[in-house]
C-alpha positions as CSV (number, residue, x, y, z in Angstrom):
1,X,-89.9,32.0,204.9
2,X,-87.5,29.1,205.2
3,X,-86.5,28.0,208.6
4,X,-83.1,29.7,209.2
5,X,-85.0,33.4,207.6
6,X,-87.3,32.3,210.3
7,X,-84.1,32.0,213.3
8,X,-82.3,35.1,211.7
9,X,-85.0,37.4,211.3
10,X,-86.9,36.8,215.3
11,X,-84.0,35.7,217.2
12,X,-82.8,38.8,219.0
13,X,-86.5,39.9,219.9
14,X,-86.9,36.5,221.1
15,X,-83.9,36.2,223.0
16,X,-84.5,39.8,224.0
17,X,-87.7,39.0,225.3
18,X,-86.5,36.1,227.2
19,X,-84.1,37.3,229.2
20,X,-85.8,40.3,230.6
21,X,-88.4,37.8,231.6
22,X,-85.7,35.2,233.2
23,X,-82.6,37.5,234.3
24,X,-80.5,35.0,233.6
25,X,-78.7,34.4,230.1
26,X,-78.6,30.8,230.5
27,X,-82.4,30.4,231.0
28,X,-82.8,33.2,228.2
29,X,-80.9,30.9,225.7
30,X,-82.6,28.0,227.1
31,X,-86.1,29.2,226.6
32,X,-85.1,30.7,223.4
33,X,-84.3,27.8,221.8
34,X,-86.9,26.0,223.3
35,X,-89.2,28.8,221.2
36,X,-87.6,28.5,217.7
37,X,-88.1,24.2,218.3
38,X,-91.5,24.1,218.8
39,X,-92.1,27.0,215.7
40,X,-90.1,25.3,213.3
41,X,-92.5,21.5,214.3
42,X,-95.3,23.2,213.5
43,X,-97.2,24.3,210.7
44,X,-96.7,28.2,210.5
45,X,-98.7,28.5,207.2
46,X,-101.6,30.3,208.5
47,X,-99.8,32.5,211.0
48,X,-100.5,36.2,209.8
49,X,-97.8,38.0,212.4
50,X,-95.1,35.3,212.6
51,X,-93.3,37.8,215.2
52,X,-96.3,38.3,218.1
53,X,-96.5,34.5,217.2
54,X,-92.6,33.7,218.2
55,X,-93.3,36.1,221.2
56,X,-96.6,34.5,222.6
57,X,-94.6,31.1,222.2
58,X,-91.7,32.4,224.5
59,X,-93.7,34.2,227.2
60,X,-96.1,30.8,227.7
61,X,-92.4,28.8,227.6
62,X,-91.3,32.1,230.5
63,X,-94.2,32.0,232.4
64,X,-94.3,28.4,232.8
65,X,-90.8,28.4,233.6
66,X,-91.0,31.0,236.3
67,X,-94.1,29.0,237.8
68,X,-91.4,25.8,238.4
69,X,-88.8,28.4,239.6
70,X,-88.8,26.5,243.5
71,X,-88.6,30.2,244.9
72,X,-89.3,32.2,241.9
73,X,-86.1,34.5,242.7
74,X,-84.0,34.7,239.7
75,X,-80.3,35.7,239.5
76,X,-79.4,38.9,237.6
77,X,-76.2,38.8,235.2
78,X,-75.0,41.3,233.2
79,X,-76.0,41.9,229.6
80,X,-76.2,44.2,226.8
81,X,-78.9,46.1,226.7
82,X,-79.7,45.9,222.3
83,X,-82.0,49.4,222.2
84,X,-79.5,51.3,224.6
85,X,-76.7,50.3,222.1
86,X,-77.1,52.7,219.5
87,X,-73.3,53.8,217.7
88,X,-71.6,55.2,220.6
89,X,-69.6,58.0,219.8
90,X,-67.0,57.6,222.7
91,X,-65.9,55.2,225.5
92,X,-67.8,57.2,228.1
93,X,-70.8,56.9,226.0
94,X,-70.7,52.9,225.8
95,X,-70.0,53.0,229.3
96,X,-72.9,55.1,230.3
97,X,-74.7,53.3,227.7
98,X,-74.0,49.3,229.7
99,X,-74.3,51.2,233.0
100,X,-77.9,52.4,232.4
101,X,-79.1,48.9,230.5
102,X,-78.1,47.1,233.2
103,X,-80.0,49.3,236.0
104,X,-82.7,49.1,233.8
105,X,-82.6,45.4,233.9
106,X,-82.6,45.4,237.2
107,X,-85.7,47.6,237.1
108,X,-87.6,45.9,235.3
109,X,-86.1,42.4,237.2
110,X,-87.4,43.6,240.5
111,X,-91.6,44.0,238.9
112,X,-94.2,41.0,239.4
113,X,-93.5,38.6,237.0
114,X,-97.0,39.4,235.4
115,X,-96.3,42.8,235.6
116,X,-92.5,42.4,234.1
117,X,-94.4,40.6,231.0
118,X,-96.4,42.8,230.2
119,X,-94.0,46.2,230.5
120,X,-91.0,44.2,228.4
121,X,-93.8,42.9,225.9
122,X,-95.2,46.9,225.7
123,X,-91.3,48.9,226.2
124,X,-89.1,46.3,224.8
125,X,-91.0,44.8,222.4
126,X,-92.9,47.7,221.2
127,X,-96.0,45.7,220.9
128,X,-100.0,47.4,221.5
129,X,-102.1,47.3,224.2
130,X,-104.5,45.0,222.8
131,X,-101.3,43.0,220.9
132,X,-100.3,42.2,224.5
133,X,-104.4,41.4,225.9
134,X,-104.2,38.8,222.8
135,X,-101.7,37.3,223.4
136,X,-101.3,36.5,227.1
137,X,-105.2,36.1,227.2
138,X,-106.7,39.0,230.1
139,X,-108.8,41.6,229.3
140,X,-107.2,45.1,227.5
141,X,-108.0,46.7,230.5
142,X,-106.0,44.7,233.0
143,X,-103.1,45.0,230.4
144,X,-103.8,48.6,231.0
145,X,-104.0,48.1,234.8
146,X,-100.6,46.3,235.1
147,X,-98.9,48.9,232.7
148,X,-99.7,51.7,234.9
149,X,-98.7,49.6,238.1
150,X,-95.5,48.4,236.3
151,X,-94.8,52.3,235.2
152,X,-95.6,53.4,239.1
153,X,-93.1,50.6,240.6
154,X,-90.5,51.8,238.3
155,X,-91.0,55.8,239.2
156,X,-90.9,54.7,242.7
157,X,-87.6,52.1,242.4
158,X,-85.6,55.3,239.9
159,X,-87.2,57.7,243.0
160,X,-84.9,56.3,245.8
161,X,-81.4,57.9,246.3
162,X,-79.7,54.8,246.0
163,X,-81.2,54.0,242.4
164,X,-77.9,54.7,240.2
165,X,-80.1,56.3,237.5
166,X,-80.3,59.3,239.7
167,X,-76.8,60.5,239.3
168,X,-75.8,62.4,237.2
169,X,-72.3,63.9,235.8
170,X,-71.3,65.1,239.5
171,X,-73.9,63.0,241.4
172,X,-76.1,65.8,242.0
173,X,-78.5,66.1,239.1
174,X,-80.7,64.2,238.7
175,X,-81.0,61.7,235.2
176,X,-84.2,62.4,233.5
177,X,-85.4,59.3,231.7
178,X,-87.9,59.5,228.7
179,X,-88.4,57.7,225.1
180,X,-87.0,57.1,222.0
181,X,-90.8,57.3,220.6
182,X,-90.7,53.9,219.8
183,X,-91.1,53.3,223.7
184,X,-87.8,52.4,224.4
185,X,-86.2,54.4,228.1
186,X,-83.3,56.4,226.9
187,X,-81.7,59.8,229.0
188,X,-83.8,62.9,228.3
């Protein structure tokens, strides 16, 4: 795979990855870029899953990152949400679409760092359990630990009244939220 197969193929799950972990597009296309340097310098001949390999490289660059944060808050801006942007079929649709991605992002902005990591690298990234115990190097079952915690925190943050993803059409029903099957949240 030649270098720029290597940029076009991984950079959006890269990117992807980034900013979910950052909140901020800026450090996203940073850290990003930061990633695809230091894979291109090195020798990527006996890499088996180039992909978990890109992803491993950005969430050592995000966790690091995070550490020097001087507070550790991080800004949220607004984005695109890539798996919630499936062909809209009307302006509502691609409005609804943005409005949930970004209360999602703020979800999942508001988790523990360690606990974001590992719900974007299971939800957003679609990778296993034990994918995600490789790669950021803890024990399956603390990657199992922190999945159920990071699933709890979100039940509890969509729970409140003021959560946006619990209006509905009239602002009395409820929004149910469930999964594409491929782990991604989408409206039930």
């Amino acid at each position: 795979m030649t270098d720029k197969e290597l940029f076009e193929t991984f950079n959006r799950d890269v990117y992807s990855f980034c900013y979910y972990m950052m909140q901020r597009r800026e450090d996203a296309e940073d850290l990003c870029q930061e990633t695809f340097i230091r894979a291109l310098l090195a020798d990527r001949s006996s890499i088996q899953d180039i992909r978990r390999w890109l992803i491993q490289i950005a969430a050592n660059l995000c966790k690091n990152s995070l550490r020097r944060s001087k507070a550790g808050v991080i800004k949220e801006k607004l984005f695109s949400y890539r798996h919630l942007a499936a062909v809209p079929h009307s302006v509502e649709e691609t409005v609804e679409g943005r409005e949930l991605a970004l209360e999602l992002s703020r979800l999942y902005g508001r988790l523990p760092a360690n606990i974001r990591m590992v719900m974007i690298l299971r939800y957003i990234n679609g990778l296993s359990q034990q994918e995600i115990a490789d790669m950021i190097g803890v024990p399956l079952g603390t990657v199992k630990s922190r999945i159920n915690k990071g699933l709890s925190l979100m039940r509890k943050y969509i729970a409140k009244p003021s959560c946006p993803l619990m209006k509905g059409e009239n602002d009395d029903e409820p929004i149910q939220l469930g999964t594409d099957g491929t782990g991604h949240f989408t409206k039930a």
